[in-house]
C-alpha positions as CSV (number, residue, x, y, z in Angstrom):
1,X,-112.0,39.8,-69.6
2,X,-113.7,39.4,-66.6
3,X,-116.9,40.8,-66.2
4,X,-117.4,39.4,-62.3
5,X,-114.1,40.9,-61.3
6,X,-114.8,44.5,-62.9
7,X,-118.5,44.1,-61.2
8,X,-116.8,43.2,-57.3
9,X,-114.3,45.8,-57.8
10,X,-117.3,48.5,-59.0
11,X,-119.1,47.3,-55.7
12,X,-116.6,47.3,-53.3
13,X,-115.9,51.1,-54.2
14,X,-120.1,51.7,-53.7
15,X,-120.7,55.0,-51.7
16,X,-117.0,55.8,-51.0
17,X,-116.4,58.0,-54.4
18,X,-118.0,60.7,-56.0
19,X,-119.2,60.3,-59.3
20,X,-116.0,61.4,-60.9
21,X,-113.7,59.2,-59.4
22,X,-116.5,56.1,-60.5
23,X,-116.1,57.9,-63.7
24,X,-112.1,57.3,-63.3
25,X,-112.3,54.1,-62.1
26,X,-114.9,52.5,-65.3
27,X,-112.3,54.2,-67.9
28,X,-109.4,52.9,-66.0
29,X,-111.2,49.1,-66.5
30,X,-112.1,49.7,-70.1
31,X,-108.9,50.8,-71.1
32,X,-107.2,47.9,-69.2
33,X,-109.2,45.7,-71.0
34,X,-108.7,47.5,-74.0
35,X,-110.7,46.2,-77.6
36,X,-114.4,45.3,-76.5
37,X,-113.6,46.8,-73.1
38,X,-116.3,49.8,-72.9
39,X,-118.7,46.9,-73.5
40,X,-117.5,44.4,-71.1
41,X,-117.0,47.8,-68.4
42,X,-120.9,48.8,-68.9
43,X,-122.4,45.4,-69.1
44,X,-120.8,44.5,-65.7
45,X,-121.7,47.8,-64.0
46,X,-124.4,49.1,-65.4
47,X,-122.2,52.6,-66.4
48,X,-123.3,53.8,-69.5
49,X,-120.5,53.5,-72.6
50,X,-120.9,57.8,-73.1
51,X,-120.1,58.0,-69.2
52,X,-117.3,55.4,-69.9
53,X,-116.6,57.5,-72.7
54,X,-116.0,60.8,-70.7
55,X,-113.8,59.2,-68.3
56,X,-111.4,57.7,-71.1
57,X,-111.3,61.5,-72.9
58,X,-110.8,62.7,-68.7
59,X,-107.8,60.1,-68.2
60,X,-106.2,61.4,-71.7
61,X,-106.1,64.9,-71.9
62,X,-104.7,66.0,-68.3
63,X,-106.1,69.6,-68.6
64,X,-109.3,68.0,-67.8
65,X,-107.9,66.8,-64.9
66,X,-106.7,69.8,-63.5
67,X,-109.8,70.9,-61.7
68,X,-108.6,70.3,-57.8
69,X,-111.5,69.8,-55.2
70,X,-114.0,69.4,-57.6
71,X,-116.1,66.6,-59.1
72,X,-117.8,69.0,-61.9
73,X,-116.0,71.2,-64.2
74,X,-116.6,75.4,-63.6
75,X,-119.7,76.6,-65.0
76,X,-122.5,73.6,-64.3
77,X,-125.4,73.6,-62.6
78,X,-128.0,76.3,-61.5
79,X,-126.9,80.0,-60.8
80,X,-127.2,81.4,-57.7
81,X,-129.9,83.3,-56.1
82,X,-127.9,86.4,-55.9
83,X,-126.8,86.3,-59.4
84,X,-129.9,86.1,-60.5
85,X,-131.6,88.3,-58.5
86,X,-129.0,90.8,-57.1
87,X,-131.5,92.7,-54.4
């Protein structure tokens, strides 16, 4: 395992993904790496293992994949104005 390699490929990505793709890309690692490899994945790049976590569950169960153009499943964040307030 090689924490330096996991850490130069994280920062070569920097601000070209969104934060589901990083998501994609830290899973991808761990699972490559496979026993210890959550660890090793958040160690090098500063990910937290329940972020790591999320992205492994993401990569395994395609339904969760599904969502097209989006980085955030349906339903998060603030409601609008208008739905809140219809006048």
């Amino acid at each position: 395992m090689d924490e330096a390699g996991i850490r130069r490929r994280y920062e070569t990505l920097g601000g070209a993904v969104d934060e589901r793709v990083r998501r994609l890309f830290v899973a991808t690692e761990a699972l490559a790496i496979g026993r210890g490899g959550q660890v090793a994945v958040s160690r090098a790049t500063g990910v937290s293992r329940t972020t790591i976590q999320q992205g492994i569950r993401e990569l395994q169960q395609p339904e969760l994949r599904a969502v097209k153009g989006r980085v955030r499943r349906p339903g998060g964040g603030r409601k609008s104005a208008v739905e809140l307030d219809p006048t």
